[in-house]
N, C-alpha and C positions, 0 to 999 in steps of 0.2 A: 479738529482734534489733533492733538500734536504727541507725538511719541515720547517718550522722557527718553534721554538718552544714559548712560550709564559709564561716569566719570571711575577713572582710576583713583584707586588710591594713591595719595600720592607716598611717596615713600622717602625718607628722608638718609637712607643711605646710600640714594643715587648719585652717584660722581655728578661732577659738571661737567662731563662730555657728555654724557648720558644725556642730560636735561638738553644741552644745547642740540643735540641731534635731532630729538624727539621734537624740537620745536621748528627745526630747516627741514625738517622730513618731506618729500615733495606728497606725502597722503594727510599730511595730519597738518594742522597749522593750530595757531593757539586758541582754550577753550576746550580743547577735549573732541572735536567735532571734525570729520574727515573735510576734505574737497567737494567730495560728492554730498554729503549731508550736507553743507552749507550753500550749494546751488539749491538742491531743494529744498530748503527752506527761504531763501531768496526769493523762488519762484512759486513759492504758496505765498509770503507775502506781497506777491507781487498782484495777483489774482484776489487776494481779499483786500489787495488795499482800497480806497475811498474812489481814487481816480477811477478805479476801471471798475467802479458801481458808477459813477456818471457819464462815462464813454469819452473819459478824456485818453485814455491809456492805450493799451491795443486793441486792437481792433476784435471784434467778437465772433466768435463761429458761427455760422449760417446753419441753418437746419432745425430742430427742437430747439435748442437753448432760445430761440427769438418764440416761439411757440404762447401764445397766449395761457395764464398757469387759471385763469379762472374755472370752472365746476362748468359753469351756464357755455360757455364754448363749447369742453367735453361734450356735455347730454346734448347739444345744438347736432355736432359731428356725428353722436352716434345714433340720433335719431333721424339725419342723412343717410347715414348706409344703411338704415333698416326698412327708410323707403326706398332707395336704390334695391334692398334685396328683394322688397313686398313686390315694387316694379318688375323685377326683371321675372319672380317668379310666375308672376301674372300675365305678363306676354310670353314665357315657354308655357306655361299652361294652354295660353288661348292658342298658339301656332302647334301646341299635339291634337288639339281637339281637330282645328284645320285638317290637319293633313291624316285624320283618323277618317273624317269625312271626304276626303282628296281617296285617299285609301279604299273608301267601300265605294267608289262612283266608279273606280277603276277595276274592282272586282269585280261592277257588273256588266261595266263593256266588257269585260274579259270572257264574261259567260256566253256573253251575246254572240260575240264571236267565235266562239268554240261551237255553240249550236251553228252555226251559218256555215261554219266549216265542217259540220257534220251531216248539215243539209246537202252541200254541194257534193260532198263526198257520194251522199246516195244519191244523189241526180247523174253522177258520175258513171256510178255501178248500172243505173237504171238506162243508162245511153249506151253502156258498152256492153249489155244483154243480146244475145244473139237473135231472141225474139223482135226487139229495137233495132238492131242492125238490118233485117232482114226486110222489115218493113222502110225502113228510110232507103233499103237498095230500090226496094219495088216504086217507090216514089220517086225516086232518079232513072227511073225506065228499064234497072239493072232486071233481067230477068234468070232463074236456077237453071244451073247446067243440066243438071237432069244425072245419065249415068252416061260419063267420057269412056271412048277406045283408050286403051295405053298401048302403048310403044314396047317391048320388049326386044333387047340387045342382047342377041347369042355371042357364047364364046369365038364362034368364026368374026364377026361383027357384021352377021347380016341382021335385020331386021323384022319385026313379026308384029302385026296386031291384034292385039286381044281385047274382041268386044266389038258391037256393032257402032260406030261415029253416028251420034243421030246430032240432027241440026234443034239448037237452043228456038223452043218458039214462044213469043208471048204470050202470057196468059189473057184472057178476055178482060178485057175493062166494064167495069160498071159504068151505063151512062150518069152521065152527073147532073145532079141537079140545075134546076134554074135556079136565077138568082132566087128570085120569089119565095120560095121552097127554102132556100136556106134562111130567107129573115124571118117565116114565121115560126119557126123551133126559139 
């Protein structure tokens, strides 16, 4: 579509300096039409000319312009991306379920081990009972002091004891069984 351009009137009591100026003018040359308006339109005819509808002419832009204009392409393209989208939604679907499952297998090592770690805790408590102690001493042949002398340190620094020093003695032992006796329990 082509712009109409909009001629002077011409006017007939212009000198001929006038005219002749108007026609050397380095913007205006003859027809009415600038410099500028006459490349551009040079170069729209140059783009609808015949030549450069058969690729004789310049060379043509790469990108869409080469772009197939058919319908059956389009729906072709767009019903690629809509299995590319069906696709990709379908494997994050299937890799949240995975790792929802990943998720609760680790939630219940997780329990497992907070019980074990609360088992050992009270195996812990149950070893460092003074009850427990006292027998594990007796099994190492440890036997109770009973009641010690002390030592007391007067201001002179002589020394003084208080209490009788009795010698630690073993308690009796149970005889132990035979072997016998122990494998028929």
């Amino acid at each position: 579509m082509t712009v109409p351009t909009r001629r002077k009137p011409s006017s007939t009591n212009r000198t001929a300096a006038q005219s002749t100026a108007s026609t050397t003018s380095p913007t205006k040359s003859g027809g009415g039409r600038s410099v500028a308006g006459k490349r551009a339109y040079a170069r729209r005819s140059e783009r609808t000319s015949p030549q450069n509808r058969t690729g004789q002419g310049r060379v043509a832009r790469r990108g869409l312009q080469n772009w197939p204009k058919s319908r059956a392409t389009f729906v072709i393209v767009l019903m690629a991306l809509m299995l590319c989208g069906v696709a990709a939604s379908l494997w994050l679907s299937t890799q949240a379920i995975a790792d929802s499952y990943r998720l609760e297998r680790l939630k219940e090592r997780n329990a497992q081990l907070v019980e074990r770690a609360e088992q050992l805790r009270r195996e812990v408590g149950q070893l460092q009972s003074p009850a427990s102690l006292a027998e594990r001493a007796e099994g190492l042949g440890m036997v109770p002091a009973g009641n010690p002398a002390r030592l007391v340190v007067r201001e002179d620094g002589s020394l003084s004891v208080v209490g009788e020093p009795v010698e630690a003695k073993a308690p009796e032992r149970k005889p132990q069984r035979s072997g016998e006796e122990r494998d028929e329990r």
